[in-house]
C-alpha positions in Angstrom: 54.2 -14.1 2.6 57.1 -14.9 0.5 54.9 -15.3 -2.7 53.8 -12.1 -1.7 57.1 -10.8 -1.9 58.2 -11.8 -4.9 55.3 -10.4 -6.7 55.6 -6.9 -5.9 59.2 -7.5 -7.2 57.6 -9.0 -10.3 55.5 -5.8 -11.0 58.0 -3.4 -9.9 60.2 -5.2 -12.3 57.8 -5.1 -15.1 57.2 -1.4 -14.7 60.7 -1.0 -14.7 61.1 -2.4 -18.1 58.0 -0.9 -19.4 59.6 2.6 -18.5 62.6 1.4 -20.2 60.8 0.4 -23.0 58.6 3.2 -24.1 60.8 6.2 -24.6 58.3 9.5 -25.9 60.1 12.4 -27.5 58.8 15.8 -26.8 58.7 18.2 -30.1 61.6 20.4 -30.5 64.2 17.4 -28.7 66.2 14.5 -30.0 67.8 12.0 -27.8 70.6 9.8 -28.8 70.7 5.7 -28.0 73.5 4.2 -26.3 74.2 0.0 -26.7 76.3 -0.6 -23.4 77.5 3.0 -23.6 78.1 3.4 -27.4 76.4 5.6 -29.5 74.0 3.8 -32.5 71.0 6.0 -33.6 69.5 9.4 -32.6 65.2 9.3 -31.2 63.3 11.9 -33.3 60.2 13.7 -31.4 57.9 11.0 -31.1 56.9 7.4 -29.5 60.1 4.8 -29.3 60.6 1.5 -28.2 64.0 -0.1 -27.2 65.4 -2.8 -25.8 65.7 -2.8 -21.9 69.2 -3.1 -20.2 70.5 -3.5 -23.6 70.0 0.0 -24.9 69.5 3.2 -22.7 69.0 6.6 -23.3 72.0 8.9 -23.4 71.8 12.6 -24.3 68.6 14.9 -24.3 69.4 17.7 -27.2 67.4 20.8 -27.0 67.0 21.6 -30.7 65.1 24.7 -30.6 67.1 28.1 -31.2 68.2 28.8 -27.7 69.7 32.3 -26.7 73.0 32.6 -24.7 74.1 35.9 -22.9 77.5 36.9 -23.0 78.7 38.5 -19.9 80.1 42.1 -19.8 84.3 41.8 -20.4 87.1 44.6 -20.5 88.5 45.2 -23.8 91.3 46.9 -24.7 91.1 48.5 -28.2 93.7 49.2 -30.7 94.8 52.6 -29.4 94.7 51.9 -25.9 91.5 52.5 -24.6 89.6 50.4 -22.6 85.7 49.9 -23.2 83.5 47.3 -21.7 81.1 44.9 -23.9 78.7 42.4 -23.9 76.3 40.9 -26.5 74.2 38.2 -26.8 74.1 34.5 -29.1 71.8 33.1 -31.0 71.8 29.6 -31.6 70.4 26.1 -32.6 71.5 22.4 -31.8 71.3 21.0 -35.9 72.9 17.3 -35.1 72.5 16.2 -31.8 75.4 13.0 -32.1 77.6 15.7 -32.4 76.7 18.4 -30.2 76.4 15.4 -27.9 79.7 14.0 -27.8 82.0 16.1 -29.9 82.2 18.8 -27.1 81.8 17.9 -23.3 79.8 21.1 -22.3 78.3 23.0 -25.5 76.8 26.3 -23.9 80.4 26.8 -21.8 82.5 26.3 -24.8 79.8 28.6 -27.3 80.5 31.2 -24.4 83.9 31.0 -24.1 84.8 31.1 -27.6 82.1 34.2 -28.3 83.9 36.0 -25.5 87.6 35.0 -26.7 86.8 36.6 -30.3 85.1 39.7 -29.2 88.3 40.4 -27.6 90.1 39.7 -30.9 87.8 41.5 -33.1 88.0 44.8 -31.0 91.3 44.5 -30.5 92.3 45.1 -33.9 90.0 48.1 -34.3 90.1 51.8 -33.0 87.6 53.1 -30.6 86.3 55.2 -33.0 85.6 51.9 -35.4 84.3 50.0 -32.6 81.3 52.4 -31.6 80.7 53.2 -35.3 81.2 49.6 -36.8 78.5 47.8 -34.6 77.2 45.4 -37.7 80.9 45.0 -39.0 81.8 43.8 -35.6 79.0 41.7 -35.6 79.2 40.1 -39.2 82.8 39.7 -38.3 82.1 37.6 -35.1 79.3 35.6 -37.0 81.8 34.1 -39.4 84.0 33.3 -37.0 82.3 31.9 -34.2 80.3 29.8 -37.1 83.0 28.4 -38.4 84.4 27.7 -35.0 81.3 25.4 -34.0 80.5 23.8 -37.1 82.7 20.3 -36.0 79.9 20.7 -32.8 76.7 20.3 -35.0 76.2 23.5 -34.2 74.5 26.6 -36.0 75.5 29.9 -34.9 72.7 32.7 -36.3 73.2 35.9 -34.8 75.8 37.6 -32.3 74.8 41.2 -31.4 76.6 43.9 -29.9 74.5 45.1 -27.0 76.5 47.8 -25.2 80.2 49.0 -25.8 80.9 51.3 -22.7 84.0 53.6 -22.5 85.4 55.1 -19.4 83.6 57.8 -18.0 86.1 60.7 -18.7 86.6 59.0 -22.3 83.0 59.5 -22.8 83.7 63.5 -21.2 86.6 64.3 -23.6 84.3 62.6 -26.5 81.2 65.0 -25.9 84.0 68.0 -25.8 85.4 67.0 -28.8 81.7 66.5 -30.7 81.0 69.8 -29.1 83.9 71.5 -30.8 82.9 70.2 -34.2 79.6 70.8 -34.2 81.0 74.8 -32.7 83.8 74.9 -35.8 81.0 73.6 -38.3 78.4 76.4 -37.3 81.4 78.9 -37.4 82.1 77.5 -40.8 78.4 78.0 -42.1 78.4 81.5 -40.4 81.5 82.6 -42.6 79.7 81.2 -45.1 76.8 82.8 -44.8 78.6 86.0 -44.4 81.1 85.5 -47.5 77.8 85.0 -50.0 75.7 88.0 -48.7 78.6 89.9 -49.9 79.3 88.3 -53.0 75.3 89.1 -53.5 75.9 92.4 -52.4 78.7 93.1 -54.5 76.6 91.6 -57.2 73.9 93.2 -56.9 75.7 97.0 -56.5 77.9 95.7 -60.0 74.2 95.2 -61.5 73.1 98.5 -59.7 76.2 101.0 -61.2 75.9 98.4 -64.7 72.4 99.6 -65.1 72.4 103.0 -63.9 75.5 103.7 -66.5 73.3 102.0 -68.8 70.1 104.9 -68.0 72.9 107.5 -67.9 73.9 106.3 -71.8 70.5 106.0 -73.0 70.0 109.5 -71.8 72.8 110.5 -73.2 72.3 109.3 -76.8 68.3 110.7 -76.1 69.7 114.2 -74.8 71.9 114.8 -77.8 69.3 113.4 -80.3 67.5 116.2 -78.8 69.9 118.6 -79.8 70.4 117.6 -83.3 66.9 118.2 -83.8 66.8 121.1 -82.1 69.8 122.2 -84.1 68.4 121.0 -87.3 65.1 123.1 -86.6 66.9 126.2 -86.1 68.8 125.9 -88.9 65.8 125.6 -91.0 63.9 128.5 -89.2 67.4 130.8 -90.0 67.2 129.4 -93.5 63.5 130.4 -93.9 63.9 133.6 -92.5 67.0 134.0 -94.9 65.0 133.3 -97.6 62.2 135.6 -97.0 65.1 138.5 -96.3 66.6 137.7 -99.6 63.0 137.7 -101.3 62.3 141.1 -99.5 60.1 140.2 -97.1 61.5 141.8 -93.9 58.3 141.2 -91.9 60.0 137.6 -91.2 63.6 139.2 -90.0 61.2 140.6 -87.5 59.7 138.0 -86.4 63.2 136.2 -86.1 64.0 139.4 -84.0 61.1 139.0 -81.9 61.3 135.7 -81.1 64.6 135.7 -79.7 63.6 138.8 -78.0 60.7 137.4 -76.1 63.0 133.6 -75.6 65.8 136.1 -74.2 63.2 137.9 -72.0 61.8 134.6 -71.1 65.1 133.2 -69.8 65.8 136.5 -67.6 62.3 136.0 -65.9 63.4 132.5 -64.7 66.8 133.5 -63.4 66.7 132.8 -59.6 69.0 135.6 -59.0 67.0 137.9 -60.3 64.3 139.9 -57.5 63.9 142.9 -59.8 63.9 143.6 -63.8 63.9 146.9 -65.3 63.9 146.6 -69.2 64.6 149.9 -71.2 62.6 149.4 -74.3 61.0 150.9 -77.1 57.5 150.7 -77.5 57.7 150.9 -80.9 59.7 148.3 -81.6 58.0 145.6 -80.0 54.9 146.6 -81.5 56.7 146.4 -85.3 58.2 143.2 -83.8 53.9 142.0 -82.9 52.7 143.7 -86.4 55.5 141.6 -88.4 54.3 138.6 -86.7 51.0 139.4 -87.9 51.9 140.2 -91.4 53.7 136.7 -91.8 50.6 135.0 -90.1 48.3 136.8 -93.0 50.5 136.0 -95.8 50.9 132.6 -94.9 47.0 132.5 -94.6 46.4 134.4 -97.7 48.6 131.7 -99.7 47.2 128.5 -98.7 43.9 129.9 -99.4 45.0 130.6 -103.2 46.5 127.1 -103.5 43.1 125.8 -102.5 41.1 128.3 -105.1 43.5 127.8 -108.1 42.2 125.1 -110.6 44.0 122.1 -110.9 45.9 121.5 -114.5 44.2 119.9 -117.4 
């Protein structure tokens, strides 16, 4: 019985010391070894061996990228106002000696120095800064907080910004506010509008008055140049009529006569103020008149037909 006895202990023993032999690392861990509580070497992922009751296992480091919420905080901002933030970490366990024993609880002290400079950061901003600057803030608490846990063998690789909150009636007097821009900017593009349709319209009756001055000119200088040849043709007519009364020919005074009778007659027919015309006339003298016109018509015949008989000069 007591041979019995002592080898179960025996084989509980050796089990024991087998455990405590064999050490197995799981991918994505390290485990530091302690020699009667002193720190000597760190286990990689893998199969280990060390020596029972003389070396033990002491930390288990997580050296995947773990992720940390921060917990919403009060902040109070550079102008006064309070808002209320939280965020989240992002990091990853690089030596585990250190994170092992240079800090007593690593996730606790992360927090409470994540926490402790989002309070600093916002702090020294306006409220207006803090809800526009989101990747400033962030950049901003990266350095820090990075710096911070460097002496941990720790690497800090992203802190966001999940929610700044301001009070409720902050948020009110913010959507007034953004309401009365956006109300003075449409005003201000109304005006706008307004001021350039009538600086086109103003243009466009300049161009208007520009051009028809420009028409009224032209027919002007057309109207006159009208005249002048007008003129000029009458002067010539009188002249050729002059001519023919010096030369004798008095069938062309009247034809002079009678044109100016018939224009004059002409222009008393169009009057619009005119519903009845009784002319006083002699017969006789509008037929001379007709029969001078005629004798000028033959003449003129008679001589271009002798200009085209006449032999040319040898």
């Amino acid at each position: 019985m007591g041979s019995m006895l002592v080898g179960l202990v025996l084989i509980v023993l050796a089990i024991v010391v087998i455990a405590k032999l064999v050490r197995i690392v799981p991918q994505g861990y390290e485990w530091t070894v302690e020699t009667f509580g002193r720190y000597t070497r760190t286990l990689t992922p893998g199969l280990h061996f060390l020596v029972p009751f003389y070396q033990a296992v002491g930390a288990r480091m997580n050296m995947m990228e773990q992720v940390l919420d921060v917990p919403s905080q009060d902040v109070i901002t550079k102008d006064n106002a309070v808002v209320r933030v939280d965020g989240v970490v992002f990091y990853q366990v690089l030596d585990a000696a250190k994170a092992a024993y240079e800090v007593a609880n690593l996730e606790q002290a992360t927090l409470a120095l994540v926490m402790t400079n989002i309070r600093t950061v916002l702090g020294s901003m306006d409220l207006d800064e803090s809800l526009s600057k989101r990747d400033a803030i962030n950049a901003q608490l990266l350095r820090v907080v990075d710096e911070a846990t460097h002496p941990w063998g720790v690497k800090v690789n992203r802190i966001e910004i999940k929610d700044i909150a301001p009070p409720r009636d902050l948020v009110d007097a913010m959507a007034r506010q953004m309401k009365a821009e956006r109300e003075k900017r449409a005003n201000i593009l109304e005006a706008e509008g307004f001021r350039q349709a009538a600086v086109l319209k103003a243009d466009g009756e300049k161009q208007s008055a520009i051009l028809a001055a420009e028409g009224k000119k032209e027919a002007a200088f057309r109207e006159a140049e009208a005249r002048i040849r007008l003129a000029e043709a009458e002067a010539q007519a009188t002249q050729l009529v002059s001519d023919a009364i010096a030369s004798g020919n008095l069938n062309a005074l009247n034809y002079f006569v009678a044109n100016k009778y018939v224009e004059a007659l002409k222009e008393i027919a169009h009057s619009p103020n005119q519903k009845m015309l009784l002319l006083p006339m002699e017969a006789t003298g509008v037929i001379g008149s007709l029969a001078g016109i005629a004798e000028l018509a033959k003449e003129s015949l008679a001589q271009q037909g002798a200009g085209r008989a006449a032999p040319p000069p040898r």
